[in-house]
N, C-alpha and C positions, 0 to 999 in steps of 0.2 A: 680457616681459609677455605676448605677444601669443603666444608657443609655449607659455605656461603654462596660456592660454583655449584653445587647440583642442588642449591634449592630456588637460585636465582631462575632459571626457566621456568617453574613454576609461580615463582612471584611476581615475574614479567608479566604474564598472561590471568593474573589472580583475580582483575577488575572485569577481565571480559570473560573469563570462566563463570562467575559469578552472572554477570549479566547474560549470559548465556540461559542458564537456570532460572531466570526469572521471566525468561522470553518462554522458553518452553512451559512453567508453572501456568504465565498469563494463558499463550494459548488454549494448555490443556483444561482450566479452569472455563474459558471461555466457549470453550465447545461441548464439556461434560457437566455444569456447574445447573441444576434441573433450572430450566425455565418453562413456563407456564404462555401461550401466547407471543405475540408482535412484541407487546408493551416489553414485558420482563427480557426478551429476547434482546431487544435493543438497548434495556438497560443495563444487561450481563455485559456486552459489546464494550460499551461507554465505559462500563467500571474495570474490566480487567484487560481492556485494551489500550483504555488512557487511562484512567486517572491511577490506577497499582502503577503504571511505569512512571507518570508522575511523583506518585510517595516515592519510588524507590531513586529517581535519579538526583529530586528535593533532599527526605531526607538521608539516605543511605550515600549516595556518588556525592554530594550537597555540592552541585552541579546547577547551571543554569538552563532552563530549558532552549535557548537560542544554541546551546552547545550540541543540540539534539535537533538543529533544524527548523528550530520555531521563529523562524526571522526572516524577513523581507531585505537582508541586509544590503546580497550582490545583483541589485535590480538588473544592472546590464547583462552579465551572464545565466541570469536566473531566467530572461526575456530572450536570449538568445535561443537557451541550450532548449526552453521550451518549445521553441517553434524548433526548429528538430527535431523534440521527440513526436511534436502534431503531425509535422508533416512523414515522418519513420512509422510512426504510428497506423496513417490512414495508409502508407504504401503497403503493409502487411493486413490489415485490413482487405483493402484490395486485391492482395494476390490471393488472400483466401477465399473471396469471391470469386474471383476469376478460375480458381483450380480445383477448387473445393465447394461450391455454391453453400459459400458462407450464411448468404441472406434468407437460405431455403434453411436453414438447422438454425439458424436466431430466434430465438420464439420473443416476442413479445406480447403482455394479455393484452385481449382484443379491446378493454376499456380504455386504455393508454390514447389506442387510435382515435375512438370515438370522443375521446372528450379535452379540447386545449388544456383546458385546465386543471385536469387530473393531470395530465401528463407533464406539466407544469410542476406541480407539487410531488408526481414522483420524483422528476429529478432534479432539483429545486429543495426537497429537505430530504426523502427516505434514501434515493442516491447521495445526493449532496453530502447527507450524516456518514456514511459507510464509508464514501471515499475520503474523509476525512479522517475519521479513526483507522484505514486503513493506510491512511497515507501518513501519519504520526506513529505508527505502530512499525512498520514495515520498515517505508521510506528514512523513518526519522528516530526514534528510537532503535532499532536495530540494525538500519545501517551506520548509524553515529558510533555507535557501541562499539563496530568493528574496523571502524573509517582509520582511525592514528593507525593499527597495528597492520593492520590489511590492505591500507590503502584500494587500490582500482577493485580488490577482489570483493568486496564490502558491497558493492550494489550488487554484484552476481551471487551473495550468500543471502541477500535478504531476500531476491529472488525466489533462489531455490526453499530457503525456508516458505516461504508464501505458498507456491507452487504445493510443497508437501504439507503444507497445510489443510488447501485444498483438496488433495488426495483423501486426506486423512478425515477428512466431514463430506465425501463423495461427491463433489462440487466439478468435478473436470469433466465438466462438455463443455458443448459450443455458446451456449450462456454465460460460459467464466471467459473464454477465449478473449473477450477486449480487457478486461481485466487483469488476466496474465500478460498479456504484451503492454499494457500501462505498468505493469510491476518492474519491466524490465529496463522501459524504454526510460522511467519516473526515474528508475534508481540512479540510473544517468544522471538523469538532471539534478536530484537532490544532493550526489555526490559533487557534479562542478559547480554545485551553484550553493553549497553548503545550505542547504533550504528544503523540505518538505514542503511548503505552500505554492512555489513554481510548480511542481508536477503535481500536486493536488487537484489546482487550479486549471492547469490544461487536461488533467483527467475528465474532471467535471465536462468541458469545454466541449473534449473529445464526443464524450459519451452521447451527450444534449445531441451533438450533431448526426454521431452515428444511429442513434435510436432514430430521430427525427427524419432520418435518410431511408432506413429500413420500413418505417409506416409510408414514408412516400410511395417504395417502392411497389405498395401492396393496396394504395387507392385505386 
């Protein structure tokens, strides 16, 4: 009886210990694992970002991935909580302009400006792909992981893992800035909206407009 009380906390938390370890494995694989190039780069991303969290929630948790966010289920709430985080989103945005001359540290490359349709297919597949394994990874795998046991505090841990992430591949200037406040404002919404594809989705949304706003600003 008495080794069944001091081993039960740890057996509580034995699933998310575990996926714990596989979060930090993916990461550190995905930022150390030699890539050669764009191509290889993005396909390191692709493999140890989603598809290893897939084998492991398939066959290891044998789990369904809607259980991790892959579902379109709570459209009403999913459409709500997103326009909330657009409009959370642009208001921080905006104060960083306004107090910090956000728009002046945004760098975007000068071919973006010049050409619709570069700019198009930046963000349209090379955005589009990143916020997607970023937003399965983060949002949905890692906040799922810790959603039953943690409840509310699960989007402020994927967060911060994200954020030291970042740190940790020297990403934290003003180029990651809309992307760290989509990490925070996402994990919101994929937490009440049991859904990664809402704040995916308004990521993408986001981004298109904000880029699109900053080349204006500089015709």
């Amino acid at each position: 009886m008495d080794t069944k009380q001091k081993s039960s906390p740890l057996s509580h938390w034995r699933t998310e210990l575990i996926s714990s370890a596989i979060v930090l494995l993916c990461l550190f694989l995905a930022v150390y694992f030699p890539a050669q190039g764009t191509l290889q780069l993005f396909s390191n991303t692709l493999f140890f970002l989603f598809l290893l969290p897939v084998l492991y929630i398939k066959i290891i948790l044998k789990q369904n991935l809607t259980d991790f966010g892959f579902n379109t289920l709570n459209i009403s709430a999913g459409l709500l909580w997103s326009l909330a985080m657009l409009a959370s989103s642009f208001l921080i945005i905006f104060f960083l302009m306004h107090f910090y001359n956000f728009e002046q540290k945004y760098f975007l490359p000068t071919y973006l400006a010049q050409n619709f349709w570069v700019f198009l297919f930046y963000e349209l597949v090379l955005a589009n792909f990143l916020f997607f394994i970023q937003g399965f990874f983060f949002r949905g795998f890692v906040l799922f992981s810790f959603a039953k046991k943690l409840n509310f505090f699960a989007p402020l841990i994927q967060f911060l893992i994200f954020t030291l992430f970042l740190a940790a591949t020297n990403s934290i200037n003003w180029k990651a800035a809309p992307s760290i406040i989509l990490s925070l404002t996402g994990g919101i919404v994929a937490y009440k909206s049991k859904s990664f594809i809402y704040p995916y989705l308004t990521s993408l949304l986001f981004m298109i407009i904000l880029d699109a706003y900053i080349i204006y600003l500089f015709k």
